[in-house]
C-alpha positions in Angstrom: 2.6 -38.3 125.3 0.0 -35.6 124.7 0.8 -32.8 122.5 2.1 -29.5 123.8 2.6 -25.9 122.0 4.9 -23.8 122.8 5.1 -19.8 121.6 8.3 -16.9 122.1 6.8 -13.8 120.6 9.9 -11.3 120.3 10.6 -7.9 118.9 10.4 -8.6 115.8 10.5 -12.2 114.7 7.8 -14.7 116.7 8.5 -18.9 117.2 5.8 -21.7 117.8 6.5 -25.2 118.2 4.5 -28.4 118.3 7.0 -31.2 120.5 4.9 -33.9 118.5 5.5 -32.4 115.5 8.7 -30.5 114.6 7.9 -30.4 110.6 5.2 -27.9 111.8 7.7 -25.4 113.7 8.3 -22.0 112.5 9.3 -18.7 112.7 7.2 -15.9 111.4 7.7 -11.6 111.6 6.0 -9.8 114.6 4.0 -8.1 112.4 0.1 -8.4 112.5 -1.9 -8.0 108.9 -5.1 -6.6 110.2 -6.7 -5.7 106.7 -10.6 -5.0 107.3 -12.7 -8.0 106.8 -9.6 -10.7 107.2 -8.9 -12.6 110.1 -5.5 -11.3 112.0 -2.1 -13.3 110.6 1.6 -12.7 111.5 3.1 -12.1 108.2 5.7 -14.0 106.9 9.7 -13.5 106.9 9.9 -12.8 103.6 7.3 -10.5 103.2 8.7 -7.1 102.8 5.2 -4.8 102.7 4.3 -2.8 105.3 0.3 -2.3 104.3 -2.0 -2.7 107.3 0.9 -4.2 109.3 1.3 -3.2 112.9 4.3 -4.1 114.7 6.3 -3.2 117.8 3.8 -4.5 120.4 5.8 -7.0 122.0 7.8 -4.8 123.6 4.8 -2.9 124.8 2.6 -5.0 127.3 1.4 -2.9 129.8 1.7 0.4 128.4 -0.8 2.5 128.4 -0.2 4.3 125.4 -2.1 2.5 122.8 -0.6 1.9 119.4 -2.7 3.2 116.1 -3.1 0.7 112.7 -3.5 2.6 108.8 -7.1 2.8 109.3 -6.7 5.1 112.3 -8.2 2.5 114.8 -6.2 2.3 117.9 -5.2 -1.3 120.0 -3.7 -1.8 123.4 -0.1 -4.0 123.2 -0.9 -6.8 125.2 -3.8 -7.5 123.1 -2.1 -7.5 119.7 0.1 -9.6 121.8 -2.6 -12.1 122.4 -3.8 -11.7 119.2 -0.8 -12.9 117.5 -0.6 -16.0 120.1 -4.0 -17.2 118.7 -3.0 -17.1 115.4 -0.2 -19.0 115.7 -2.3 -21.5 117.9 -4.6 -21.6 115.0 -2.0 -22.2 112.0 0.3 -24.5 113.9 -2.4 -27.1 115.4 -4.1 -26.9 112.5 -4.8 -30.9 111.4 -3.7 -31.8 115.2 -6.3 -34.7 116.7 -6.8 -32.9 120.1 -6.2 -29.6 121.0 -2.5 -29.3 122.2 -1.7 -27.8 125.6 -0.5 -24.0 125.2 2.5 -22.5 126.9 3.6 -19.1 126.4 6.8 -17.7 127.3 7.6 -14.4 127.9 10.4 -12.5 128.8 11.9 -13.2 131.7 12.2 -9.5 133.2 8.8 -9.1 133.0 7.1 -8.2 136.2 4.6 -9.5 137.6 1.8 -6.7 137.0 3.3 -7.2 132.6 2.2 -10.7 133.2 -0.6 -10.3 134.3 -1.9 -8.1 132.1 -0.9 -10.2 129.3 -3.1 -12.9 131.2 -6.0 -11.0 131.3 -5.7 -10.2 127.2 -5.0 -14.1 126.5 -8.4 -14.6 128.6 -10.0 -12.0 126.3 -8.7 -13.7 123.3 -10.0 -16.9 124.2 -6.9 -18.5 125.8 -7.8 -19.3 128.6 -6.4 -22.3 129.2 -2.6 -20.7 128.4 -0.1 -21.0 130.6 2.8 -18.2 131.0 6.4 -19.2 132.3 9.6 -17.1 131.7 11.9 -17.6 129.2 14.4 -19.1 131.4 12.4 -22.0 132.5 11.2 -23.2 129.3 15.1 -22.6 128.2 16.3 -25.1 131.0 13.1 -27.6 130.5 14.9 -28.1 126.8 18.2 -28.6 128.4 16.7 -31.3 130.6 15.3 -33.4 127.7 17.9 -32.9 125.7 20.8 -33.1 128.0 19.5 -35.2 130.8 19.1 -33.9 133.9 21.1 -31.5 135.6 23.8 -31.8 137.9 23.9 -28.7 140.5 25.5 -25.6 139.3 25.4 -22.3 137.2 24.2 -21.9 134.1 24.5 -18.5 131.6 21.7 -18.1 129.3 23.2 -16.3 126.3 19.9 -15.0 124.4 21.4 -12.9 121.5 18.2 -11.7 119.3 17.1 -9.6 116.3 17.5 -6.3 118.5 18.8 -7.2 121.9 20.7 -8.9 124.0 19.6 -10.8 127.4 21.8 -12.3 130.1 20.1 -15.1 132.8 21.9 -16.7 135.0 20.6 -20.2 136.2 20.9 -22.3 139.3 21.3 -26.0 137.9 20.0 -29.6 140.6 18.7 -29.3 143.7 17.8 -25.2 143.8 17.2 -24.5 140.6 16.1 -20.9 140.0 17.3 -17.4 138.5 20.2 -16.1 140.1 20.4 -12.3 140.4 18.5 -10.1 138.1 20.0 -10.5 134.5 21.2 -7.6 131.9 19.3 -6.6 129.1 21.1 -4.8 126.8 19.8 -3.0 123.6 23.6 -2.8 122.3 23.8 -6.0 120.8 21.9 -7.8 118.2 21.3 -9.4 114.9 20.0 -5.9 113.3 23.4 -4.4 114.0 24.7 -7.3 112.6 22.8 -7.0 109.4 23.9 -3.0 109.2 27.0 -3.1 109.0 26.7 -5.9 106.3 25.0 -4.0 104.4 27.7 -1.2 104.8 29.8 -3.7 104.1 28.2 -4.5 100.7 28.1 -1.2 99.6 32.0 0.0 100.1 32.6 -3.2 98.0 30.3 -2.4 95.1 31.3 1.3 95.3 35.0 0.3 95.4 34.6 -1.7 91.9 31.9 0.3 90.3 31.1 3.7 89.7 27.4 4.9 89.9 25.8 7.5 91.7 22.2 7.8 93.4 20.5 10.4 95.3 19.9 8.5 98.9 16.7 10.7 99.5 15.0 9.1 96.3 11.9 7.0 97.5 13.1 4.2 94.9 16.3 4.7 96.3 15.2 4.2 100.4 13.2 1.5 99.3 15.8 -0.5 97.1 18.4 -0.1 100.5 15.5 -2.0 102.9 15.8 -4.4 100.3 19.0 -4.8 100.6 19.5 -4.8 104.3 16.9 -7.4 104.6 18.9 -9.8 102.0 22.0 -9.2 103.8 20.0 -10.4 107.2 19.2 -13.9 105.2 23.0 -13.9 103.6 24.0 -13.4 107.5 21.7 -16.2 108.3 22.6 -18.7 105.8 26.5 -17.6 106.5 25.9 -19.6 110.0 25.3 -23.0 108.0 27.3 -22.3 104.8 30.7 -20.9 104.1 29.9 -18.5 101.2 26.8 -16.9 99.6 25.9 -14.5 96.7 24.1 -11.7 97.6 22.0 -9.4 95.0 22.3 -6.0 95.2 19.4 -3.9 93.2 20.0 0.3 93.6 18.9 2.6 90.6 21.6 2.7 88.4 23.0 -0.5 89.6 22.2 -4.3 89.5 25.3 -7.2 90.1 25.8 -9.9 92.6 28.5 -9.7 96.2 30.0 -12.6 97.3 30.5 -13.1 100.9 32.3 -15.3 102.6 32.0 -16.5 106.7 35.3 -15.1 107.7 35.2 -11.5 106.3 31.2 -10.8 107.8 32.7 -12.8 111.0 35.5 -10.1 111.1 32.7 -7.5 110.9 30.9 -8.6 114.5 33.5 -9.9 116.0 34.1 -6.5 117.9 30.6 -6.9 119.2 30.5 -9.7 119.9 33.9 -9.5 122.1 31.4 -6.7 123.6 28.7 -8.8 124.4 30.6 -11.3 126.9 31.5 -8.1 129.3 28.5 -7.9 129.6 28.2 -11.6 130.6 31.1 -10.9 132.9 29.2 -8.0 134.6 25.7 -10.0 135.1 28.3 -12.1 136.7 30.0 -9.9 138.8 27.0 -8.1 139.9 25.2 -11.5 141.3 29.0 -12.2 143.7 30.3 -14.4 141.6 33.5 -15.5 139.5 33.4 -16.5 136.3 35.1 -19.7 137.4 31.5 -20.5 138.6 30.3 -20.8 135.1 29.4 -24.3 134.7 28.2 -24.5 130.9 26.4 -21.2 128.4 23.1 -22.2 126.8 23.1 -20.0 123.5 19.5 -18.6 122.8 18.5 -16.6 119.8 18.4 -16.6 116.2 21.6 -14.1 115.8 23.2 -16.8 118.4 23.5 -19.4 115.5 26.9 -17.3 113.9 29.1 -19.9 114.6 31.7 -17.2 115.8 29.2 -16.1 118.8 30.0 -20.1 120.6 34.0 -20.2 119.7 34.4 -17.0 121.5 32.2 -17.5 124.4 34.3 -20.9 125.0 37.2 -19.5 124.6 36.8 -16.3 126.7 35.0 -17.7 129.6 36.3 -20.8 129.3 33.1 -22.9 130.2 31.7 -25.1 127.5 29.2 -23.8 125.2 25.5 -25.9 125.0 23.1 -24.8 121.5 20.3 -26.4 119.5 20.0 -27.1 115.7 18.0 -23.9 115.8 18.5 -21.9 118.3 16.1 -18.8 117.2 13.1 -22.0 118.3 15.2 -23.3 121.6 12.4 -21.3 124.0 9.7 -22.3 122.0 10.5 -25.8 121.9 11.1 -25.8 125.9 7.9 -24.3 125.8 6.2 -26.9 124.2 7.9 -29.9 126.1 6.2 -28.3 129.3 3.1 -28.2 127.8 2.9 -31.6 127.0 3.8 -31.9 130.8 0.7 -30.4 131.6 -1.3 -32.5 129.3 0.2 -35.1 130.6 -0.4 -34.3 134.3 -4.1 -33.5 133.4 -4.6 -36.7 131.9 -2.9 -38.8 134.6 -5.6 -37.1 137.1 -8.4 -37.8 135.0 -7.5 -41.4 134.3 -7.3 -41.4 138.6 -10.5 -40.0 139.2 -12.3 -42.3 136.6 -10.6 -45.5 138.2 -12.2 -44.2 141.7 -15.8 -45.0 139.8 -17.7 -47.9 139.4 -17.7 -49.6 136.3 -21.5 -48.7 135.2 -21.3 -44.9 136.6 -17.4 -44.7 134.2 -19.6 -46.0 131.0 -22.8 -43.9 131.2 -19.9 -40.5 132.0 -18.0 -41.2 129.0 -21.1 -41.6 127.1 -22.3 -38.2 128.4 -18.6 -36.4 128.7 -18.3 -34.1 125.7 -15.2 -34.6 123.3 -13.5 -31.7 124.6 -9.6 -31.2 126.3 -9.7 -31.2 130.0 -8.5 -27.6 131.4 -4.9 -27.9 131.7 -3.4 -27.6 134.9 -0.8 -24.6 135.4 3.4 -25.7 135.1 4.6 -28.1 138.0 5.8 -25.6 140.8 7.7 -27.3 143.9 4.7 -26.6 146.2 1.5 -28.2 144.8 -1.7 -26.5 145.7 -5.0 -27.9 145.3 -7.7 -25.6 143.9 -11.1 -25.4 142.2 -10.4 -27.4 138.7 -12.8 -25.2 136.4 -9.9 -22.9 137.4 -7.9 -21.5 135.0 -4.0 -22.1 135.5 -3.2 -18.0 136.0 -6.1 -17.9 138.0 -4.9 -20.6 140.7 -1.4 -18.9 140.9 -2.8 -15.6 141.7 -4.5 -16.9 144.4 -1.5 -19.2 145.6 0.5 -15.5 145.6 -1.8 -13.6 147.1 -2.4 -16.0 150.0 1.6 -15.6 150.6 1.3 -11.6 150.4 -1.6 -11.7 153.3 0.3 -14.3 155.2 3.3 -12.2 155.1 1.6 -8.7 156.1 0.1 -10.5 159.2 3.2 -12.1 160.1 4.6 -8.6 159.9 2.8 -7.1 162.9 1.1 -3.7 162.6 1.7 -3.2 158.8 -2.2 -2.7 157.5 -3.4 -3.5 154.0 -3.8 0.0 153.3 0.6 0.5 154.1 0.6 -2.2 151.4 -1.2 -1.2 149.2 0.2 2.2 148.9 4.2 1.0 149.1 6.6 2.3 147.1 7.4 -0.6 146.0 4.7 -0.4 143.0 5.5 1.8 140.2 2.4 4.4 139.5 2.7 3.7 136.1 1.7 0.1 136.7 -0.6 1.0 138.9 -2.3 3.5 136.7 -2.3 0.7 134.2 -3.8 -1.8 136.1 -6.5 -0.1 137.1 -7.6 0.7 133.3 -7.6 -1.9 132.0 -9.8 -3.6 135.5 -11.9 -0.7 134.7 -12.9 -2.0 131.7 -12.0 -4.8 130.3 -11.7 -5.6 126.4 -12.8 -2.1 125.6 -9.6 -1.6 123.4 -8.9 -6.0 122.7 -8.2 -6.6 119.5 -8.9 -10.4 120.2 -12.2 -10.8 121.0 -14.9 -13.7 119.9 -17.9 -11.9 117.8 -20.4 -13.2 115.5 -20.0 -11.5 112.0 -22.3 -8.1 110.9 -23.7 -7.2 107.5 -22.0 -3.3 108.3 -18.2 -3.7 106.4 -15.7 -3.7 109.0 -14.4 -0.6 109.8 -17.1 1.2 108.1 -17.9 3.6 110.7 -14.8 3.9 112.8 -13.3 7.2 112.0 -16.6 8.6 112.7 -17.5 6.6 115.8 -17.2 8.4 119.3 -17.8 7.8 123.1 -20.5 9.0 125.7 -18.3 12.0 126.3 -16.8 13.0 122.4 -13.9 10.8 122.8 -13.0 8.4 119.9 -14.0 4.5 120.7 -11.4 2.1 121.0 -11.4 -0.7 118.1 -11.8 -4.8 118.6 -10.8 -6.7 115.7 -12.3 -10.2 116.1 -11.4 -13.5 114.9 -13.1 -13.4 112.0 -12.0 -10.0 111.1 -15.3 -7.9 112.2 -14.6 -5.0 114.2 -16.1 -3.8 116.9 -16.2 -0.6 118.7 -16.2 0.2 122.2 -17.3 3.2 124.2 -14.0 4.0 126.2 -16.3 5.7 129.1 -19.3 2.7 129.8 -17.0 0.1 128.2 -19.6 -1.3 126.6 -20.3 -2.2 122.7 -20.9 1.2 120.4 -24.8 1.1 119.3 -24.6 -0.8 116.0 -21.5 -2.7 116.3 -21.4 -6.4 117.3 -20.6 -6.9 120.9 -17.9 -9.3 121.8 -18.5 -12.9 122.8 -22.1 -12.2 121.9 -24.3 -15.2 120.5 -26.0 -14.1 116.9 -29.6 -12.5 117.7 -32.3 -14.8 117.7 -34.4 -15.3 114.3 -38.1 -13.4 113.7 -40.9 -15.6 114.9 -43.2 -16.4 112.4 -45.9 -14.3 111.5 -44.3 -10.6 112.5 -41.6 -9.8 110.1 -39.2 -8.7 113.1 -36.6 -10.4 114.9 -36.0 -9.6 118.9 -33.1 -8.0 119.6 -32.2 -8.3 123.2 -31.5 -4.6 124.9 -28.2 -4.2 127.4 -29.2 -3.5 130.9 -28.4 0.5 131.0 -26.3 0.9 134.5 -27.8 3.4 136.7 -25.5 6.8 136.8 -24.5 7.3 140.6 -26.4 10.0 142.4 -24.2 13.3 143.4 -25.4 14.5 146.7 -26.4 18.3 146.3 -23.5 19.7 148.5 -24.0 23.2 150.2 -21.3 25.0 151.9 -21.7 26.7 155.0 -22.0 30.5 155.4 -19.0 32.2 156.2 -19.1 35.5 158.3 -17.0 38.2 156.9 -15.9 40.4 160.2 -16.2 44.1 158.9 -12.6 46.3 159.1 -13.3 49.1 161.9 -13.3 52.8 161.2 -10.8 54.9 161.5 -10.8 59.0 162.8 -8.7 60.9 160.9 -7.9 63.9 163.1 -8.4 67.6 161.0 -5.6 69.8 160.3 -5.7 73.0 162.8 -2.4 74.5 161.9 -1.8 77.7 158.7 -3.3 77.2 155.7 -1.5 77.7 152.6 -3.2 80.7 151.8 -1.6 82.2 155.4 1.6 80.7 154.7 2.0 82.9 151.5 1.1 85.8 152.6 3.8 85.3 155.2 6.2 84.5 152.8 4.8 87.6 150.6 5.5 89.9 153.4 9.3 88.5 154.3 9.9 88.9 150.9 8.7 92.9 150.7 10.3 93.9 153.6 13.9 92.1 152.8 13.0 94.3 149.2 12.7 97.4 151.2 15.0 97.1 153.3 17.8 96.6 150.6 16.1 99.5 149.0 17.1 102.1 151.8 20.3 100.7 152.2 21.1 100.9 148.4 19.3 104.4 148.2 21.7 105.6 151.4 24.9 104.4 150.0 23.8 106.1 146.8 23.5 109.4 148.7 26.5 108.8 150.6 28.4 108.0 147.7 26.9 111.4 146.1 27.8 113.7 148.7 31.1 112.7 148.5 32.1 113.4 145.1 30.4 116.8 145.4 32.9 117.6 147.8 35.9 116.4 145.8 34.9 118.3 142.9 33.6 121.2 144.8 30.0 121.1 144.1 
């Protein structure tokens, strides 16, 4: 059997696994140390510093919002993703004879445009010959070998991790395949698990002790990460031992907590009651009973708490199927199907030399270098036959893009153009894709590059694109960095370009050594556009007809003269009355 090496890169803890080798499995912190100079490395689990690590990727391929390292120098996800996968290929077939076949497996809600953006960073990283399945079916290829095959039925992948909680349900036999869509549930995980431990620990040593501390205190916030992280490994080593001591360092305060299985299984047993509804609904929503349940595969580090399978069995009443180590189920699965692909590769190289004569077989191997055949991609229940210097990604693009043409034209009278504009693809994605096509590797961080006598990272704070924008940052193998122009895409002057061989050495005699010069790409011409002349109609005149009627002058001397006769004439009339008035008191009195 040829050796196979499988990879699950989660949230926050990543697995690889050699099937040939299981001393050489391990688990190790998504967390990339990308200190100048150093080549990339996951950092350990029980490394607690946070110095030039950069985490929270794996949740991120795809996004187009790039995540930015302590030196400033920003990375897109998927290639910290791919990043991460070569290091573990690195570490874990280190000392290996051949090079093992590579499977990584991702989640298994992906879409199709994550994964293949994840391809195209795994190319850039120099895994090329990788092959990407779902979660799920390197889950049920470990059942298979370790169970035997499968009879037909339904199967319920439990997969209860460091910060979520994923539901798959599994047609077992004869049409094997994922059944409905699945539930993915943030609610549920090993990091709630380990809070309210710790809360746990701490009303215990308050209860018996007195002390106080100020919780803002930088001492302080850094002695209670210390202390949630022991109580994840007490939680851990709670699901192979009954009791455990636990150390609890706070300023002010040092003594030792015992814990014992049954009180922290009290603690998540609410939760965990939680977490099979949401079994039942994944369930429900997919038409079925949960009679249908045939068997539960648990997945998952925070799956080993050996409360998680009592109650599953109990509640659902279908019987519970787990590994030794369940947190390295995936990647194990992963690896057995690699080794199926070396296999398979072999078995068709081993046929094509038998076809050749005896003489023509010696002088090939003679000639043949001592390198691993290109692995074929993971057995599929339709074979296709393609170009062999293929890579396996590459052939089952082109096997799913001859179904989407095939299926357009056996529509009738939908175009490409309908298709391609459906709203069935999310702009985001779309957006995305088109990006990172644009230019690709411009912000990898996993890129092949001969080494440069600049430090790495010297000059990228101060390094900018065509246009003023800040250059996106490669970190290579080796630990060089390079910089790339965001607008051209290509290599800043001055840094090492990617995938580049090492200039050639100074011919004798001249001092100087060539450099070769990148073809500059012609900037496309504008066409010097000029609008046509518009004709403003002009607005026609209007006659405004002259006033002919009184003035205001007229009209107040009009209103002068009313005015002095109505005077006058109340004058006489007032004058009269006087008279009359006057006449006759003269002849009252006489006078």
């Amino acid at each position: 059997m040829n050796a196979g090496l499988g990879i699950r890169i989660g949230s926050v803890t990543a697995a690889a696994a050699l099937d040939t080798d299981p001393v050489t499995s391990g688990v190790k912190r998504s967390a990339l140390d990308l200190r100048p100079g150093v080549a990339p490395a996951l950092a350990e689990l029980w490394d607690r510093s946070t110095r030039h690590l950069i985490s929270g990727f794996a949740d991120r391929v795809g996004d187009p919002v790039e995540l930015i390292d302590d030196d400033g120098r920003s990375h897109r996800a998927e290639d910290l993703y791919a990043t991460a996968a070569r290091a573990l290929v690195a570490e874990v077939s280190a000392g290996v004879d051949s090079a093992p076949a590579v499977v990584v497996a991702h989640p298994t809600r992906w879409t199709e445009y994550t994964t293949e953006v994840l391809g195209g960073a795994l190319d850039r990283a120099g895994l090329t010959d990788v092959t990407l399945v779902p979660e799920s079916v390197a889950t049920m290829r470990w059942l298979e070998v370790d169970r035997g095959p499968q009879a037909d039925g339904l199967a319920v992948i439990y997969d209860l991790g460091a910060s979520a909680l994923d539901v798959t349900l599994m047609r077992t036999g004869t049409d094997a395949g994922v059944v409905g869509n699945g539930v993915h549930s943030q609610e549920f995980g090993g990091a709630q698990f380990d809070h309210a431990i710790m809360q746990y620990v701490l009303d215990t040593v308050s209860g018996s002790q007195a002390f106080e501390f100020d919780p803002f205190d930088p001492d302080t916030v850094g002695a209670l990460v210390e202390l949630r992280a022991r109580c994840g490994e007490a939680k851990e080593q709670l699901s192979y031992d009954t009791s455990t001591s636990l150390t609890v360092d706070l300023p002010g305060l040092h003594t030792e907590v015992r814990l014992v299985r049954s009180e922290v299984e009290e603690l998540v047993r609410a939760s965990l009651l939680a977490s099979i509804g949401v079994v039942r609904d994944a369930v429900s929503s997919a038409g079925l009973e949960i009679t249908d349940i045939d068997q539960v595969v648990l997945v998952g580090g925070s799956s080993a708490i050996p409360l998680v399978a009592e109650l599953i069995s109990s509640e659902l009443r279908a019987p519970v199927v787990a590994g030794p180590r369940p947190e390295l189920t995936v990647a194990i699965g992963a690896a057995i199907l690699g080794s199926d692909i070396a296999d398979a590769t072999a078995a068709d190289n081993a046929a094509a030399l038998a076809a050749v004569p005896t003489m023509a077989v010696a002088s090939a191997a003679a000639a043949a270098p001592k390198a691993r055949p290109t692995p074929r991609p993971a057995p599929t229940p339709t074979a296709v036959e393609s170009d062999p210097g293929m890579s396996g990604r590459k052939k089952a693009g082109l096997v799913a893009a001859s179904v989407v043409v095939l299926a357009l034209l056996a529509g009738g009278g939908l175009s490409v153009g309908t298709a391609l504009t459906s709203d069935n693809t999310a702009p985001t994605e779309s957006n995305a894709e088109v990006s990172s096509t644009d230019a690709p590797g411009t912000t990898s961080a996993v890129a092949e590059a001969q080494p440069t006598t600049a430090a790495p990272g010297e000059n990228d704070a101060a390094a900018v694109g065509s246009d003023g924008t800040p250059t996106t940052t490669v970190v290579n193998a080796d630990g060089t960095v390079t910089q790339i122009d965001p607008v051209t895409g290509a290599p800043v002057a001055g840094s090492p370009v990617a995938g580049a061989p090492a200039p050639a050495p100074a011919p004798a005699g001249n001092g100087a050594a060539t450099v070769p010069t990148i073809p500059s790409v012609a900037a496309p011409t504008v066409p010097n556009y000029q609008p046509p002349a518009v004709q403003v109609p002009q607005a026609p005149s209007v006659q405004i007809p002259s006033y002919q009627g009184p003035t205001l002058g007229g009209v107040g001397q009009g209103l002068g003269g009313v005015v002095g006769g109505v005077g006058t004439g109340l004058g006489d009339a007032v004058g009269g009355v006087g008279t009359g008035v006057g006449d006759a008191l003269g002849g009252l009195t006489g006078r």
